[in-house]
C-alpha positions as CSV (number, residue, x, y, z in Angstrom):
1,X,33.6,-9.4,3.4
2,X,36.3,-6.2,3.5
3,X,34.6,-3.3,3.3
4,X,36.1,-2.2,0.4
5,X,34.3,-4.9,-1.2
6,X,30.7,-3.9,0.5
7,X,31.3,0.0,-0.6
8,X,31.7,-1.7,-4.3
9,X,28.7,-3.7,-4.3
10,X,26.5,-0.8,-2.8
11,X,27.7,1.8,-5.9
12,X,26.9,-1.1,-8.0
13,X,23.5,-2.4,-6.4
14,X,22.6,1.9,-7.0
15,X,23.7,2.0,-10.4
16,X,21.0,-0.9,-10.8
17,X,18.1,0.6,-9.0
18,X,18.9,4.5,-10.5
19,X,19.1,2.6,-14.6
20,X,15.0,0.6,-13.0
21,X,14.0,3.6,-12.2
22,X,15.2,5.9,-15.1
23,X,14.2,3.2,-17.8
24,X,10.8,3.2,-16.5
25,X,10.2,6.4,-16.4
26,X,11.6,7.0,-19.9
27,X,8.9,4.4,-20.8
28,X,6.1,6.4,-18.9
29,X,6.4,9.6,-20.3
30,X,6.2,8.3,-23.3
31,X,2.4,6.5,-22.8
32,X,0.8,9.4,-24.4
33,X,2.5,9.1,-27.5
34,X,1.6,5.5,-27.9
35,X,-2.1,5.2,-26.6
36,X,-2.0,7.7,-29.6
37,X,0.1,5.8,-32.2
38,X,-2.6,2.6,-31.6
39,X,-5.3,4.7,-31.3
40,X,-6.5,2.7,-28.0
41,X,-9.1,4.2,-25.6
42,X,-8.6,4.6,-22.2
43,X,-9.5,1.0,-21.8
44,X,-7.8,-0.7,-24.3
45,X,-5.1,1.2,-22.9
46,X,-5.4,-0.2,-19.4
47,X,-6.0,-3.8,-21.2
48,X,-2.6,-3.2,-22.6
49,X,-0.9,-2.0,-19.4
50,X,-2.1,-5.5,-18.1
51,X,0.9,-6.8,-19.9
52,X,3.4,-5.7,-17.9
53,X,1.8,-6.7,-14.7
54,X,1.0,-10.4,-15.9
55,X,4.6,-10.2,-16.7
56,X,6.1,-9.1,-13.9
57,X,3.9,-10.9,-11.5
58,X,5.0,-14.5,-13.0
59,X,8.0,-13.9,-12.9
60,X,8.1,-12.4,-9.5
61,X,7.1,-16.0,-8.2
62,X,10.1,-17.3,-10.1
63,X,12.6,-15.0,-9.7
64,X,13.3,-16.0,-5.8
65,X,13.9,-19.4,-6.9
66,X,16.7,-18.4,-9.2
67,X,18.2,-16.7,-7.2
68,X,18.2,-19.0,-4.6
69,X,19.9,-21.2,-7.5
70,X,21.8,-19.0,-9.5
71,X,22.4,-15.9,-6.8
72,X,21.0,-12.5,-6.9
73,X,23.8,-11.0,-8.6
74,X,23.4,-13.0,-11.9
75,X,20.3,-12.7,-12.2
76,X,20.0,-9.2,-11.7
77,X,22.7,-8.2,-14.4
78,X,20.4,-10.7,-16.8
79,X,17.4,-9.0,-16.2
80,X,19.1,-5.7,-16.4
81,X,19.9,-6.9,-20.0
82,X,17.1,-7.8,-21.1
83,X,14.9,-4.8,-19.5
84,X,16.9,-2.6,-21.7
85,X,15.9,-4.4,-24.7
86,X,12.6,-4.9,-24.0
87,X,11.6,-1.1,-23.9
88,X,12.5,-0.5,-27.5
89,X,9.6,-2.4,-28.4
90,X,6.6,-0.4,-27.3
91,X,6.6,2.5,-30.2
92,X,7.2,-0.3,-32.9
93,X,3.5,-1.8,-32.5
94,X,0.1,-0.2,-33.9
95,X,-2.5,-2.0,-31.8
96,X,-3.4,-2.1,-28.5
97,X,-3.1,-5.9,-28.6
98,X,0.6,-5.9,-30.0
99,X,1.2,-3.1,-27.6
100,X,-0.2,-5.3,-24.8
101,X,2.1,-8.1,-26.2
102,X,5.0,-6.5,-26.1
103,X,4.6,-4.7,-22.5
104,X,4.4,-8.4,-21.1
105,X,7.6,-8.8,-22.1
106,X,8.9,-5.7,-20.7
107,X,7.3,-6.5,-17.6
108,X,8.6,-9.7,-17.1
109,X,12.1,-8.1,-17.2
110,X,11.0,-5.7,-15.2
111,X,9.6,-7.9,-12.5
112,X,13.1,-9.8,-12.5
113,X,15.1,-7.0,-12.1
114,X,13.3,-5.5,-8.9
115,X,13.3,-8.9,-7.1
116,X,16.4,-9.5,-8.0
117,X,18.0,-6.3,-6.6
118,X,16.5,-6.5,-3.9
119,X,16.9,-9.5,-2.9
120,X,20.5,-8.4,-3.2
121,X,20.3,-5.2,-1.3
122,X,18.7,-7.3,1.7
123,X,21.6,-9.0,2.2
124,X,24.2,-5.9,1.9
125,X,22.0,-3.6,4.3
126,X,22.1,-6.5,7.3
127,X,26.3,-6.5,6.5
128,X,26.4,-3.0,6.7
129,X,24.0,-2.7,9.9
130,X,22.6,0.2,9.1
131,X,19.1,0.8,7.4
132,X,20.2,2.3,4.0
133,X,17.4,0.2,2.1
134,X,16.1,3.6,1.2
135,X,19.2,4.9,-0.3
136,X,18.8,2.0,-3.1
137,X,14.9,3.1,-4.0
138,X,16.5,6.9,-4.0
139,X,18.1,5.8,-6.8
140,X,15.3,4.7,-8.4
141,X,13.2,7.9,-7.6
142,X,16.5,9.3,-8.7
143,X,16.8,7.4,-12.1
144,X,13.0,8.1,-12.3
145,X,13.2,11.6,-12.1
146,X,16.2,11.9,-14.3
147,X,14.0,10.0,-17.2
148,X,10.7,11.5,-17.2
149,X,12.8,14.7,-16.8
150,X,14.2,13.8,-20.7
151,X,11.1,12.2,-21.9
152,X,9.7,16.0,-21.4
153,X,12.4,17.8,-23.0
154,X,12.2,15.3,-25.9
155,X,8.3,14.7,-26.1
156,X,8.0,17.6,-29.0
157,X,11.3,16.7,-31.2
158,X,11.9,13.2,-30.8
159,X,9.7,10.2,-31.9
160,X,9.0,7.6,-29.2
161,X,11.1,4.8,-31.5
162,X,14.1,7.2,-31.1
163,X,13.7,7.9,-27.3
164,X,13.1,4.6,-26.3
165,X,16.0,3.3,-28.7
166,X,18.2,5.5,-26.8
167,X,17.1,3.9,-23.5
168,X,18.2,0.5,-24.5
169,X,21.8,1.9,-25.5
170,X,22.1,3.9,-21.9
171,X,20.7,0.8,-20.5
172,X,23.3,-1.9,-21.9
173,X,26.3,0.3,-20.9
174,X,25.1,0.9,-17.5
175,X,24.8,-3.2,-17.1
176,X,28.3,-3.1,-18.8
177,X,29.5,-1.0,-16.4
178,X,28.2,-1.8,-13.0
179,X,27.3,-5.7,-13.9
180,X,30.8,-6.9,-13.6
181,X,31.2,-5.8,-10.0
182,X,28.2,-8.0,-9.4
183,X,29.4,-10.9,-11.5
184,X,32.8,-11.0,-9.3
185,X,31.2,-10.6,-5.7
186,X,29.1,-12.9,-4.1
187,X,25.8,-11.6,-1.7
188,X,27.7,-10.9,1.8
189,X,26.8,-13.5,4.4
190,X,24.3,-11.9,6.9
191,X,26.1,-10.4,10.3
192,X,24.1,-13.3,12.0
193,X,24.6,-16.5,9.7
194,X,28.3,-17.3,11.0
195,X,30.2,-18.9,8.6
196,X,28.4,-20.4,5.7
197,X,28.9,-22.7,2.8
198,X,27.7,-21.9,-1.0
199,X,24.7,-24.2,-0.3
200,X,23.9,-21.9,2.8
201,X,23.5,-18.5,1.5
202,X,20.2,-17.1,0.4
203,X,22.0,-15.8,-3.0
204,X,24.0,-18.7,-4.1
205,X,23.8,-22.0,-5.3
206,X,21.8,-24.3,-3.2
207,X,18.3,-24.3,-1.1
208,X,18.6,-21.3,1.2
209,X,18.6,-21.6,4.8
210,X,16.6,-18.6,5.5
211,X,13.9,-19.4,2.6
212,X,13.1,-23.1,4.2
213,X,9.2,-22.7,4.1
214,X,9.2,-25.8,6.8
215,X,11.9,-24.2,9.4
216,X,9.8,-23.4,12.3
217,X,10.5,-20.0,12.3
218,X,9.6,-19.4,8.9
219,X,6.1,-20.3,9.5
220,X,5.7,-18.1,12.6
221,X,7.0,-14.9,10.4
222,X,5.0,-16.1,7.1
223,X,1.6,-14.1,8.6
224,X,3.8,-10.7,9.3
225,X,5.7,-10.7,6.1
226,X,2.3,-11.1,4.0
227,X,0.9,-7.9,5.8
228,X,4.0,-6.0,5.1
229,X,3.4,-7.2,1.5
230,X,-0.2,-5.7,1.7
231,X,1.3,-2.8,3.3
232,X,3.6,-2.4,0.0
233,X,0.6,-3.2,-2.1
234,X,-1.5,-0.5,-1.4
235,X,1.6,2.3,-1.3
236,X,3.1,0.7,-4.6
237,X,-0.3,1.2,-6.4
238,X,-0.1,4.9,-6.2
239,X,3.3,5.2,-7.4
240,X,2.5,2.8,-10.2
241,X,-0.9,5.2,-11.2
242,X,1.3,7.8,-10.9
243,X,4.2,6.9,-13.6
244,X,1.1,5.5,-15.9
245,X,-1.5,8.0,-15.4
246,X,-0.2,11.1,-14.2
247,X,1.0,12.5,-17.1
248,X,-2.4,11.5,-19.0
249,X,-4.3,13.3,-16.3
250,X,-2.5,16.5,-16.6
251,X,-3.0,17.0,-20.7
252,X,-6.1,15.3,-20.4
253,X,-7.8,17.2,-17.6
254,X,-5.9,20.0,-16.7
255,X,-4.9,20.5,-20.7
256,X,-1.3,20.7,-20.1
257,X,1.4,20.5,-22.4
258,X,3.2,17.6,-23.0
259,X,6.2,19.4,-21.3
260,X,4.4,20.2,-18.6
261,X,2.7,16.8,-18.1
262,X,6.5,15.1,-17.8
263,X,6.7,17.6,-14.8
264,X,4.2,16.2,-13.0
265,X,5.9,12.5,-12.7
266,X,9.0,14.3,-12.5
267,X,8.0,16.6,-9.0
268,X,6.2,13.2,-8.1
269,X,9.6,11.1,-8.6
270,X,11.7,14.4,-7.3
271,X,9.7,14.5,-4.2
272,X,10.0,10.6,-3.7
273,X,13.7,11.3,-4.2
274,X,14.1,13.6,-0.7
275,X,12.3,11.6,0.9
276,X,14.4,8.4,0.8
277,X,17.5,10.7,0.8
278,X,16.5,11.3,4.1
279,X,15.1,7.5,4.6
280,X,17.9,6.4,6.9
281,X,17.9,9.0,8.9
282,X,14.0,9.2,9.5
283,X,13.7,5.3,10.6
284,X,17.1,6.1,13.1
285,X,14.7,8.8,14.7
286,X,11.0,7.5,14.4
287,X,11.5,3.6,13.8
288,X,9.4,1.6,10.9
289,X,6.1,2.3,11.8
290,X,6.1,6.0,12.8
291,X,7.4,6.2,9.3
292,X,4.5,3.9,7.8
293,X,1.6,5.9,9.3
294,X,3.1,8.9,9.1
295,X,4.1,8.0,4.9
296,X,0.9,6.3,4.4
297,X,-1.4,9.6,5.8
298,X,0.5,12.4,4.1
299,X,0.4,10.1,0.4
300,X,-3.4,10.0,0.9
301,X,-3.8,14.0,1.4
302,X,-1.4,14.4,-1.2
303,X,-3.3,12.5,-3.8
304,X,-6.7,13.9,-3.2
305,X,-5.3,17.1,-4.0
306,X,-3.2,16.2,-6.8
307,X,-6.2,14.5,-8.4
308,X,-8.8,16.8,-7.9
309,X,-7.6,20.2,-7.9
310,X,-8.5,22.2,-10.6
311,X,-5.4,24.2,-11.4
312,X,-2.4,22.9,-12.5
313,X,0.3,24.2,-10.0
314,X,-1.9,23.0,-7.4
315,X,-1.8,19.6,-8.9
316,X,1.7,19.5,-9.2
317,X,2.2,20.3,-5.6
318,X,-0.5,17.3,-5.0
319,X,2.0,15.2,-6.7
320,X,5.3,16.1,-4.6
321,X,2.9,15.7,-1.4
322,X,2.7,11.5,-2.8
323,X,5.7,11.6,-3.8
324,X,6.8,12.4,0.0
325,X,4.4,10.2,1.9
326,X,4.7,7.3,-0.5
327,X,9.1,7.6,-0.5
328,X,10.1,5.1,2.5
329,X,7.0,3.1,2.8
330,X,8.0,0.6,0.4
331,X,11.6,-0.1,1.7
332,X,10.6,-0.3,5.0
333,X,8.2,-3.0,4.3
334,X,10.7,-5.4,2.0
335,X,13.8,-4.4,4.5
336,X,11.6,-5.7,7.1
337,X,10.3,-9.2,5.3
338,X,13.7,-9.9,4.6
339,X,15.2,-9.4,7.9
340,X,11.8,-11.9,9.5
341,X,12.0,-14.2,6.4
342,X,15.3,-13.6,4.7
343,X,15.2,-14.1,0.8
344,X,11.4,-15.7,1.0
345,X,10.0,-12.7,2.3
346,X,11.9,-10.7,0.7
347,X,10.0,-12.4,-2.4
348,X,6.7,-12.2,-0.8
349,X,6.9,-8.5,-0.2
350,X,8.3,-7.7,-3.5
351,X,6.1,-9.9,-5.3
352,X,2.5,-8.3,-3.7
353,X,4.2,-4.7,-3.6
354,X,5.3,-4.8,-7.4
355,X,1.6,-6.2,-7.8
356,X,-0.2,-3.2,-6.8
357,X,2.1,-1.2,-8.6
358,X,1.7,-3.0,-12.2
359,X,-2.2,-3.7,-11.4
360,X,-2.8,-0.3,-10.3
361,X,-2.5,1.6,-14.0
362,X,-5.0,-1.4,-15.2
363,X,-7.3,-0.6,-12.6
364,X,-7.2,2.9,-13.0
365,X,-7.7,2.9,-16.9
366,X,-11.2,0.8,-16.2
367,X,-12.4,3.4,-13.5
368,X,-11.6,5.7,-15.6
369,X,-13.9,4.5,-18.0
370,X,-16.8,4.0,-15.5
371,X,-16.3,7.6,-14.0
372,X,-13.7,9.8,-15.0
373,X,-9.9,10.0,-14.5
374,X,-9.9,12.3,-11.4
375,X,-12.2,9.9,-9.8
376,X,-10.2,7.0,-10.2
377,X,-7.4,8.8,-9.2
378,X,-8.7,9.2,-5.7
379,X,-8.1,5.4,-5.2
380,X,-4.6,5.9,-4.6
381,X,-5.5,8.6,-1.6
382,X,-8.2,5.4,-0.6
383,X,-5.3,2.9,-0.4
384,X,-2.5,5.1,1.3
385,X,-4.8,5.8,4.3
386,X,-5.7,1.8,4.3
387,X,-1.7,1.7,4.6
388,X,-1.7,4.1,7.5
389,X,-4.2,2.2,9.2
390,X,-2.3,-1.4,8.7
391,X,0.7,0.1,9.9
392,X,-0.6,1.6,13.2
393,X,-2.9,-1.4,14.0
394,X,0.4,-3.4,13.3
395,X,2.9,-1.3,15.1
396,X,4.2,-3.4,17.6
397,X,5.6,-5.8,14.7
398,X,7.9,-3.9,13.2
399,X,9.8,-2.6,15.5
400,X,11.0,-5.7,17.2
């Protein structure tokens, strides 16, 4: 493919990943507001939240299949459609069981999307040989940052219909915008693949070579790619408490202001933002699994602090700290699956790292119950270091 063509696709493949990220966010900030409207406890709340992650999760196990059908590229702009719908629907419900109705089918667009994309970004990082993968997810930390940023500014004058209304609009013209450049270019063929037909490629139509779960080679890498999935798992829950939880935790126990509680995600997503900025050049200098200890240890001391401290500055630096250690953890491990296991791991990675994030806010909202916020909070610090620990023991894996 010219490269002309691979500098398209990439702007396009960001515009996806910044619109994820930015949507989600919007959504986030915006919790608050509608544990409120349906006057749900903390939870009923986290019964609700379970919506989006038994959405995403199913169709996270179907999602590689149709793009091994339909390609990566369709499906994405699909899912990007229907994702932008989807999050209008949260302030129109008064229950926590509508609200938990609703979410599942905002997760289930939401689980498409992020398999989908990067599914697609798999296959452009291996044509362009160098490891951008976290160049895509700055996007999203971008797009993140950039939402809970307005959520805060509009938290006191606009209603959550209104906001999240908005969101759907910016969402279908992003997709307008950015979908047909997806629509017109197939996935690349990898570097390594030689010529191939439509039936060969991971994204188009056809069984994929690389996702053969019988091919020798498949089965050999299926062990490494599941503990890079766990790897993801336990980084992915933090940033998934942190979107759902972090702004509760601030007016809750630190009695911020709504304002100031937006903040938090937002130095959370800003710090995650530098971080993978500064991805590609980190793995060029330490490799993948200097950057997985190394992300995996300063998340955990970054959370502990941001969950515990009693001040609210101190917090918020707490919060940048994760937002560091947690930035290239997470595109390492799926960049990594899909270069062992092509589209099939990149499913498998996706599919457990998505997991923790979605299951961690459920999880949370039940500790919290038990003990208190802050307490449960520390989990995320408990599952970063287990992270660290994977990584190292694992080491000699990932950089071959």
């Amino acid at each position: 493919m010219p490269d002309h063509s691979l500098t398209r696709l990439r702007v396009a493949l960001t515009a996806f990943f910044a619109l994820d990220g930015f949507v989600f966010a919007g959504w986030v900030v915006r919790i608050p507001a509608v544990k409120q409207q349906t006057h749900a406890s903390a939870g009923d709340l986290g019964l609700a939240l379970l919506g989006v992650s038994a959405g995403a999760v199913v169709t996270m196990t179907l999602t590689g299949r149709l793009c091994r059908r339909y390609g990566s590229h369709p499906v994405t702009v699909v899912c990007a459609v229907l994702l932008s719908l989807s999050v209008a629907l949260p302030p129109l419900t008064h229950s926590a069981w509508a609200l938990g109705a609703v979410l599942l089918a905002f997760g289930a667009s939401y689980g498409g999307i992020n398999v989908a994309f990067n599914s697609a970004a798999v296959d452009l990082v291996a044509a362009l040989r160098r490891p951008v993968m976290p160049t895509f997810h700055a996007a999203f930390s971008l797009g993140g940052m950039l939402g809970a940023g307005l959520g805060g500014l509009v938290a006191g004058s606009v209603s959550p219909t209104r906001h999240l209304l908005g969101l759907t609009l910016i969402g279908l013209l992003v997709t307008a915008a950015a979908g047909p450049t997806l629509l017109r270019h197939p996935a690349p063929a990898r570097p390594d693949d030689g010529p191939t037909t439509g039936a060969d490629r991971s994204t188009g139509p056809g069984p994929s070579r690389a996702a053969d779960p019988h091919r020798p080679d498949a089965r050999r890498t299926r062990g490494p790619v599941v503990i890079l999935g766990l790897i993801a798992l336990c980084t992915s829950y933090g940033e998934g408490a942190m979107a759902d939880w972090g702004a509760l935790h601030f007016q809750q126990d630190l009695d911020a202001s709504a304002a100031v509680a937006a903040a938090g995600y937002s130095c959370f997503a800003l710090a995650m933002t530098a971080g993978r900025l500064t991805g590609t050049t980190l793995l060029e200098r330490l490799g993948r699994s200097r950057t997985i200890v190394a992300g995996g240890a300063t998340a955990a001391a970054g959370m502990l602090l941001g969950s515990l401290a009693p001040s609210v500055w101190a917090a918020l630096l707490g919060f940048a700290v994760t937002g560091l250690g947690l930035a290239n953890v997470f595109p390492v491990t799926v960049e990594r699956a899909g270069a062992l296991a092509g589209p099939a791991g990149v499913a498998v990675a996706s599919t457990l790292g998505y997991g923790g994030m979605l299951l961690g806010p459920p999880a949370i909202g039940f500790m919290a119950d038990w003990f208190s916020l802050p307490a449960a909070l520390t989990s995320v610090a408990v599952l970063a270091a287990v992270a660290a620990v994977i990584g190292f023991a694992e080491r000699r894996s990932y950089e071959q």
